[in-house]
C-alpha positions as CSV (number, residue, x, y, z in Angstrom):
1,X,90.5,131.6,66.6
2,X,92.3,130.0,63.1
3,X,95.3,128.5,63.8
4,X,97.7,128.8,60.7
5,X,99.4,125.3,61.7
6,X,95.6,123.7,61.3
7,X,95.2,126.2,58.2
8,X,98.3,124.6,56.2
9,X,98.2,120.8,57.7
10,X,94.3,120.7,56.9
11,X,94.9,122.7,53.1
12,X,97.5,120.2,52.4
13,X,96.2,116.9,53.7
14,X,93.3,118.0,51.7
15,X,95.1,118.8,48.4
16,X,96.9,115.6,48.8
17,X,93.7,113.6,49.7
18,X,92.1,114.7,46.6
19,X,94.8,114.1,44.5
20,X,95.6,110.3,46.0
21,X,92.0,109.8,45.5
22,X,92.2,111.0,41.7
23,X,95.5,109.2,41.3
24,X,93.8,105.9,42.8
25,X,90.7,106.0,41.4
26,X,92.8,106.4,37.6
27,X,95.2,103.7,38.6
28,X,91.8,101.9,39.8
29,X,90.5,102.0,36.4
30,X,93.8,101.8,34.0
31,X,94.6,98.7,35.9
32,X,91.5,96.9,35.9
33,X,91.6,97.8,32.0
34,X,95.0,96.1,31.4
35,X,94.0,93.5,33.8
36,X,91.0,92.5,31.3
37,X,93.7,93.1,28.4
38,X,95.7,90.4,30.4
39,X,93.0,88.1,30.6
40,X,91.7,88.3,27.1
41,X,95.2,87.8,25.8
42,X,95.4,84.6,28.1
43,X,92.2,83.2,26.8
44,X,93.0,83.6,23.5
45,X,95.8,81.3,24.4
46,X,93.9,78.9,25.7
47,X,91.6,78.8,22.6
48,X,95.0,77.6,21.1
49,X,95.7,75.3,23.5
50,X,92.2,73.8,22.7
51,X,92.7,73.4,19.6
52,X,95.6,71.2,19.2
53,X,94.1,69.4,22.0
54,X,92.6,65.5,20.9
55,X,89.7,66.3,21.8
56,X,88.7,62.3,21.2
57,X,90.5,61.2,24.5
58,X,88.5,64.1,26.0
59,X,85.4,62.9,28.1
60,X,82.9,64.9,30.4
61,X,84.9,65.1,34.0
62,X,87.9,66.9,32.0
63,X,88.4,69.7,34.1
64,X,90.5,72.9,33.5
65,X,89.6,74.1,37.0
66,X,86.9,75.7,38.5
67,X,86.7,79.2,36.6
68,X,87.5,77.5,33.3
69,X,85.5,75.7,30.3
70,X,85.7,75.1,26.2
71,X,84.1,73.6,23.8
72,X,85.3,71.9,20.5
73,X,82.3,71.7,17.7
74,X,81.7,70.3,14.4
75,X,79.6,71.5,12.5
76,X,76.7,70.6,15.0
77,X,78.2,67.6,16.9
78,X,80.2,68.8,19.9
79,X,83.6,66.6,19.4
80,X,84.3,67.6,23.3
81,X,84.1,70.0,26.6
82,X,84.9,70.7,30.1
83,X,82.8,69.7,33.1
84,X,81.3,72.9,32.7
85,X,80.3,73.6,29.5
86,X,76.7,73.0,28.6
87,X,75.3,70.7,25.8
88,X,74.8,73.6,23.4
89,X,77.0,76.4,21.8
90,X,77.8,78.8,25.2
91,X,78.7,81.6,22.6
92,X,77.3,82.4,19.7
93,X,79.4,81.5,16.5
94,X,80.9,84.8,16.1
95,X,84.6,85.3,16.0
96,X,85.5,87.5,19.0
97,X,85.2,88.2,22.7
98,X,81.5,88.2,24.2
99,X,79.3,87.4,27.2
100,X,77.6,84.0,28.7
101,X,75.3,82.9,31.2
102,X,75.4,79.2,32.2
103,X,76.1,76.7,34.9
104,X,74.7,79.8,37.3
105,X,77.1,82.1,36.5
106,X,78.3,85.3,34.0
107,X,81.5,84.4,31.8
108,X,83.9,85.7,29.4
109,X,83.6,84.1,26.1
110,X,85.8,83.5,23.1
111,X,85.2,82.1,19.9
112,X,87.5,81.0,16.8
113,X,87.0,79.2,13.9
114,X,89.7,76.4,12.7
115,X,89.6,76.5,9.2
116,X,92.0,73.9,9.3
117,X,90.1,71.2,10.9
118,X,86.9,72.9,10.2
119,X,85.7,73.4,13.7
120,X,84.5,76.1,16.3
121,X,86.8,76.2,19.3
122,X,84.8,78.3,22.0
123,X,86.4,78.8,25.6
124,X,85.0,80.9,28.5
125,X,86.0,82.3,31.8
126,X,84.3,83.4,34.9
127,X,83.8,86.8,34.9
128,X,83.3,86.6,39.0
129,X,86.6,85.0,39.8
130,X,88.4,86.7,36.8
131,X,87.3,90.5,39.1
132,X,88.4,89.2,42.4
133,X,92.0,88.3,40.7
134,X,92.2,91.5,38.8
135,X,90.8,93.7,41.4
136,X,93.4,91.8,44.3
137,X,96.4,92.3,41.8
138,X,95.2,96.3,41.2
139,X,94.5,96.9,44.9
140,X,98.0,95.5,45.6
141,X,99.1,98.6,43.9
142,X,96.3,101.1,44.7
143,X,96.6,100.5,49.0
144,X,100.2,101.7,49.5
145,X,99.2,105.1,48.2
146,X,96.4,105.0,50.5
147,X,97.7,104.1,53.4
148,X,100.3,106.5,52.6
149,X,98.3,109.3,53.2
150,X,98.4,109.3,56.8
151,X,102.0,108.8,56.8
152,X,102.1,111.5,54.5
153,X,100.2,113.8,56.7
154,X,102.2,113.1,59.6
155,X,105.3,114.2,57.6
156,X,103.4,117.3,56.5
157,X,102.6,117.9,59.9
158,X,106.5,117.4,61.2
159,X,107.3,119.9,58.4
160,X,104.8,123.0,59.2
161,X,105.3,122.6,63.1
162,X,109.1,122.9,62.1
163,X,108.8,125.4,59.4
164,X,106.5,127.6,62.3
165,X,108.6,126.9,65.3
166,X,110.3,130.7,64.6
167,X,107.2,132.2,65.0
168,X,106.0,130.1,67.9
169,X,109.2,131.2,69.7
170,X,108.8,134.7,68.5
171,X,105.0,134.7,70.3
172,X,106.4,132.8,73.6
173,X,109.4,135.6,73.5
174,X,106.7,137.8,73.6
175,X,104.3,136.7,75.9
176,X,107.1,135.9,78.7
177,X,108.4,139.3,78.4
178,X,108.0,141.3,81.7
179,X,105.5,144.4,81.5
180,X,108.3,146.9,82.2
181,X,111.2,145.0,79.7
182,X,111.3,147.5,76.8
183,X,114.2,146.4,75.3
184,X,114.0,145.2,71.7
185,X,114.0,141.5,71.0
186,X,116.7,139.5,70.0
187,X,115.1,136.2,68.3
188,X,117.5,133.2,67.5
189,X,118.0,132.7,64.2
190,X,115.4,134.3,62.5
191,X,113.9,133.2,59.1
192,X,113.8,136.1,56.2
193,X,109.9,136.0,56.3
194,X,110.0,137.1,60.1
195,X,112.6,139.9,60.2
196,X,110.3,143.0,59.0
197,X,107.9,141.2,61.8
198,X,110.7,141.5,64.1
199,X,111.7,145.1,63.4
200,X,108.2,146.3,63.4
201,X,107.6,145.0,66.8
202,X,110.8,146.4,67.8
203,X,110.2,149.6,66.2
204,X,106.8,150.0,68.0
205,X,108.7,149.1,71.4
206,X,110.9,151.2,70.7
207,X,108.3,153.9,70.5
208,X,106.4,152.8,73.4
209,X,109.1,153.3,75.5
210,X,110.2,156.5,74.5
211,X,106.6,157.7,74.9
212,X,106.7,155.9,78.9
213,X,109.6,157.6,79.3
214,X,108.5,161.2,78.2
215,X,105.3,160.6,80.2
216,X,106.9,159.4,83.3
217,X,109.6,162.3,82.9
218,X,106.8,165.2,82.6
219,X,105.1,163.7,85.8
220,X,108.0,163.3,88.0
221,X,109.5,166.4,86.6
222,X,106.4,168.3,86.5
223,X,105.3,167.2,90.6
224,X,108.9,167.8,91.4
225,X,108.4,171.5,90.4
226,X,105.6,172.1,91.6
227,X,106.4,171.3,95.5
228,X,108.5,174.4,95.9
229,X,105.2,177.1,94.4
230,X,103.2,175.0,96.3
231,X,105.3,174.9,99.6
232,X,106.1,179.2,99.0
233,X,101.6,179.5,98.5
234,X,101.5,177.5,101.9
235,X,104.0,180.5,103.6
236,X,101.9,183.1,101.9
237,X,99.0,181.7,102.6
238,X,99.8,181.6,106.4
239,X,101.2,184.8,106.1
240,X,98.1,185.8,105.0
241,X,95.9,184.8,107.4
242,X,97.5,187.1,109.8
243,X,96.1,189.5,107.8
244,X,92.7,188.9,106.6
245,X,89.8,187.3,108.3
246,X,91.3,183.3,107.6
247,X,87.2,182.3,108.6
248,X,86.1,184.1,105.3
249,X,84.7,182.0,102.3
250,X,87.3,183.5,100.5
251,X,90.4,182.3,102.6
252,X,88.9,179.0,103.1
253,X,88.4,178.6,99.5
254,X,91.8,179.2,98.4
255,X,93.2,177.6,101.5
256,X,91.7,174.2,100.1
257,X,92.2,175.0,96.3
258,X,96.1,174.7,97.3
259,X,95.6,171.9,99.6
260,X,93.7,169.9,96.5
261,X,97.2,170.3,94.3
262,X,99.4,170.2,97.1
263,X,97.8,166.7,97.6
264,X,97.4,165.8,93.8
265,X,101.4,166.6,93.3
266,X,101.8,163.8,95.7
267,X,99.8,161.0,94.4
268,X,101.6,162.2,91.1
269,X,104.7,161.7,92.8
270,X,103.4,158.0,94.5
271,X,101.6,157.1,91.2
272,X,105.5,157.4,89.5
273,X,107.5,155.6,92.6
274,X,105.1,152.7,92.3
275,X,105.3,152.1,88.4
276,X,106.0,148.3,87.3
277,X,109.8,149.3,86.2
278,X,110.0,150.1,89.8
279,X,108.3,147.3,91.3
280,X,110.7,144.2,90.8
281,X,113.8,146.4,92.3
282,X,112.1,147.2,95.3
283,X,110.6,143.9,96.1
284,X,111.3,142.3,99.7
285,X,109.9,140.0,102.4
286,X,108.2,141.9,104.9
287,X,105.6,141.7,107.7
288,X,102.3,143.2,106.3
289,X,101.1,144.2,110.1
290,X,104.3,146.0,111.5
291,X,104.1,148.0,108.1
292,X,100.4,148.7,109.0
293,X,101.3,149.7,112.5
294,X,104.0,152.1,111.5
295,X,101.3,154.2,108.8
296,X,98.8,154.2,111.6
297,X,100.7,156.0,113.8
298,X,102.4,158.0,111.3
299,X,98.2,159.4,110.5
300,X,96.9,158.9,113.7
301,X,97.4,162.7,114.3
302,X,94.5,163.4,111.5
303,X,92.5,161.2,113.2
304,X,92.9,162.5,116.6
305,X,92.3,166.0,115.3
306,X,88.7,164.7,114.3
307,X,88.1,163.0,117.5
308,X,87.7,159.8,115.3
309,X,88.6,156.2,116.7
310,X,91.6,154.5,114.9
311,X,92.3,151.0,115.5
312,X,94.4,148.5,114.0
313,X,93.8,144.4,114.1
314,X,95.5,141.4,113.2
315,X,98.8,139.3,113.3
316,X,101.8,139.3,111.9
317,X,101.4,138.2,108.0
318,X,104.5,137.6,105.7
319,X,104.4,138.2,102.7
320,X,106.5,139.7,99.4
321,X,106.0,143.2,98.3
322,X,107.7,146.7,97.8
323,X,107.3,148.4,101.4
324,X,106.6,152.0,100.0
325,X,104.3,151.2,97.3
326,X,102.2,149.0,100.0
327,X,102.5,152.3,102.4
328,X,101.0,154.8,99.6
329,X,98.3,152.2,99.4
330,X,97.3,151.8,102.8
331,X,97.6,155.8,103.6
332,X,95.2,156.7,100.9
333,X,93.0,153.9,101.9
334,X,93.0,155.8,105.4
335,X,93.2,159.4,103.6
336,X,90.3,158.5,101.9
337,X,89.0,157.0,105.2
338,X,89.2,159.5,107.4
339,X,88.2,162.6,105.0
340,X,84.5,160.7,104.6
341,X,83.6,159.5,107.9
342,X,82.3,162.1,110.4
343,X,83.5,163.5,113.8
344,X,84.1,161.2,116.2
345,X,83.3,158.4,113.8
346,X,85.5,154.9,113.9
347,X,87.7,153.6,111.4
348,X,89.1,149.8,111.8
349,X,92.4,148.4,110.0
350,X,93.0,144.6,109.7
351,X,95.7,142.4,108.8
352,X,95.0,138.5,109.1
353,X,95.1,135.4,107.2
354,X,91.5,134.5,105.8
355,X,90.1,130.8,105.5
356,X,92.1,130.0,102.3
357,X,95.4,130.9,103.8
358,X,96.0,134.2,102.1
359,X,96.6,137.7,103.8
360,X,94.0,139.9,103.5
361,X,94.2,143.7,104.4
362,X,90.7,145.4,105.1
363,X,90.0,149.5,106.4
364,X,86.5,150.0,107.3
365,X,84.7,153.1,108.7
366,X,81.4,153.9,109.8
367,X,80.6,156.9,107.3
368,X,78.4,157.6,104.7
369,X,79.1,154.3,102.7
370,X,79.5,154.1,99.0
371,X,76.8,154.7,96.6
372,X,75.9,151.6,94.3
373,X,76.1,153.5,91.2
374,X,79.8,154.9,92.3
375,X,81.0,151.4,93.0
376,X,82.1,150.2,89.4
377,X,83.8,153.7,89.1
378,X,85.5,154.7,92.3
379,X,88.9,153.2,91.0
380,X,88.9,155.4,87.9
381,X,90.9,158.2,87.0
382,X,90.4,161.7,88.8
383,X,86.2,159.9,89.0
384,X,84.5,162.1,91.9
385,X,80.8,160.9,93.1
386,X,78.1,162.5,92.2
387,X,76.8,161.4,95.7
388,X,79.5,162.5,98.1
389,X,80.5,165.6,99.8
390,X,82.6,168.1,97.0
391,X,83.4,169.5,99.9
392,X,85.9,167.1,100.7
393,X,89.1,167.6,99.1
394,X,90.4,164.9,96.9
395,X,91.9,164.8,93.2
396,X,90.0,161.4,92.3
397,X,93.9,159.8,92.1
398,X,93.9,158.0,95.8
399,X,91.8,155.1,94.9
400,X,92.9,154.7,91.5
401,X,96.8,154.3,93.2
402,X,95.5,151.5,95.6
403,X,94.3,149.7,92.7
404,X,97.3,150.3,90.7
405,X,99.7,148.5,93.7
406,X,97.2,146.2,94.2
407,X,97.4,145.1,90.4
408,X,101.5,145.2,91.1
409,X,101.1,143.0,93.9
410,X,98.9,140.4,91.9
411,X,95.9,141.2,94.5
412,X,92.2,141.9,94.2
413,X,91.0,144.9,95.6
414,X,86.9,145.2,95.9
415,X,84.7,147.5,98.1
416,X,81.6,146.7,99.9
417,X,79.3,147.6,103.0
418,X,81.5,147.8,106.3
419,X,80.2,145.7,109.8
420,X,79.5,149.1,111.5
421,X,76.1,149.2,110.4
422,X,77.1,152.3,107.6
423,X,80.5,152.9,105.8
424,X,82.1,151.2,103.2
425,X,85.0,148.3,103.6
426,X,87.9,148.2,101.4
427,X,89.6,144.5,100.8
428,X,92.3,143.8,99.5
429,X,93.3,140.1,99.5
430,X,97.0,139.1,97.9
431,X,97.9,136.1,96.3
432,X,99.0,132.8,98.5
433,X,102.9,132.7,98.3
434,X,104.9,130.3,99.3
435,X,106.0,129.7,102.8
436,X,109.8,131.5,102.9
């Protein structure tokens, strides 16, 4: 993932890199040039100095020091010279600036003529010890624009993390609001550059929620409505049956056809009590078991009527949650439950704290199980097996609501093969809170 922070501190160190490297590589060369200029011009001195020098007090341990030497000819009779100088000319007898090896070493020549006293005055300087001191005098002045690059990009790096700190607060703004907080944002002081940002995201909340709120209107007003129909088909329907034969194909059919909406109005009307803009207002401390003993006997009736076993194990386990939404998930869990396991079959219901501490909640039956290729689906929307009864009324909502409070509850809900030999085993396992 690019970060635009690394994007802008890496393109400008890089910019400025290349240009201190131009600028110091120039001011490299320019100096070293001015340098020589400097030294020439100070050798030509020196040729002066040489020259009104009496060379006849001069003898062969005259020194000049170390990076120094001269000579003083006559026609071919050398009248006198440093320590250093060699016995013949060190330059040839050109006027000018040239090159020399002797004494081991390259130097900087110079050589006049003094048509005054009718000599050669020739003077030389090392070229070695002339570089160092040119080179340490130009690097004096190259190495504070080197070593300012660092402190350069530091500063370039205080300035973009300042000029980005809007939009790093923008993305934290949005990242720490709640799921159900649809209300625009109201940034702090917010740059020019970020306000159509800032607009458009509000504008598309803005729009989101309007679109939630239709949705969640049609549902709830849409199940609302339908109860009475539904409630006046159930009369007619019993009505009915005093009637006709209720045993016929035709009766049982369209007894169960309004059964099957009947029960899909409902998980409509769960699926909108549970929703997250619901969740936070309804939140309290409660004890997972009682609530698991209370829906137990509330469907223990359904049970009975299918001579099935219904049992409920465990201890009391704390823990945070909205009381209905944890109801509608436990009751589908044991709709679901009781429609697939057979006739005097045995369903189990557990509420305990498992090795690492946390509760976990976990129904079990002995029926038919669930089908390996129906396990990564079962929690989908209105998804009926393939494999199962279609017999057995359902609207393909109850397990997709038991995920849905699971998720509100920060829990993991998974499926797997029961201990009764057959049957599946629903888990659901929430997060370790604090001690209250």
């Amino acid at each position: 993932m690019r970060s635009i922070r690394q994007f802008l501190l890496l393109g400008a160190l890089a910019v400025l890199t290349l240009f201190s490297f131009i600028a110091a590589l120039r001011g490299y060369q320019s100096s070293m040039q001015e340098a020589e200029t400097l030294f020439d011009t100070q050798l030509l001195d020196l040729s002066q100095l040489v020259a009104n020098l009496d060379v006849g007090r001069v003898n062969n341990d005259f020194r000049l020091g170390n990076n120094l030497a001269f000579q003083v000819w006559e026609q071919q009779s050398l009248l006198g010279a440093s320590h250093q100088a060699p016995a013949i000319d060190m330059t040839p007898r050109v006027q000018g600036f040239d090159f020399a090896n002797f004494d081991g070493y390259r130097w900087r020549t110079y050589a006049r003529f003094d048509e005054d006293q009718n000599r050669w005055i020739m003077v030389a300087e090392r070229t070695d010890l002339r570089f160092v001191l040119a080179e340490n005098v130009v690097l004096e002045t190259v190495l504070p624009i080197l070593l300012g690059i660092p402190v350069t990009g530091l500063l370039i790096w205080l300035i973009v993390s300042k000029g980005l700190k809007p939009l790093i607060q923008l993305s934290a703004d949005l990242q720490q609001k709640p799921a159900h907080d649809l209300t625009p944002l109201q940034p702090r002081e917010t740059p020019r550059e970020l306000v159509p940002v800032v607009n458009a995201v509000n504008g598309m909340i803005q729009r989101l929620g309007a679109a939630l709120e239709r949705e969640k209107r049609l549902s709830a007003d849409a199940a609302h409505e339908l109860r009475t129909p539904i409630a006046a088909l159930k009369i007619q329907l019993h009505n009915l049956a005093q009637e006709v034969d209720a045993h016929s194909d035709s009766f049982q059919q369209l007894e169960q056809g309004v059964e099957r909406m009947g029960h899909l109005v409902e998980q409509l009307m769960a699926l909108y009590r549970t929703s997250p803009e619901r969740f936070d207002e309804a939140c309290v401390e409660l004890d997972l078991h009682a609530l698991a003993q209370e829906v137990v006997a509330r469907w223990y009736p359904l049970f009975d009527a299918k001579q099935q076993t219904l049992e409920l194990l465990g201890d009391r386990c704390l823990l945070r949650g909205d009381p209905f939404a944890l109801e509608t998930l436990l009751a589908n869990l044991l709709s679901n439950a009781s429609k697939y396991t057979p006739e005097q079959g045995r369903v189990q219901v557990s509420v305990l704290r498992n090795a690492d501490a946390r509760v976990e909640m976990v129904v079990q039956d002995n029926g038919p199980g669930i089908a390996a290729a129906d396990a990564n689906h079962i929690f989908e929307r209105f998804y009926r097996s393939e494999h199962g009864s279609h017999s057995v009324p359902g609207c393909g909502l109850g397990l997709t609501i038991v995920q849905h409070v699971a998720e509100l509850h920060h829990a993991e809900v998974s499926v797997g093969p029961s201990d009764f030999g057959s049957g599946a085993a629903f888990r659901v396992v929430f997060p370790l809170q604090d001690p209250r």
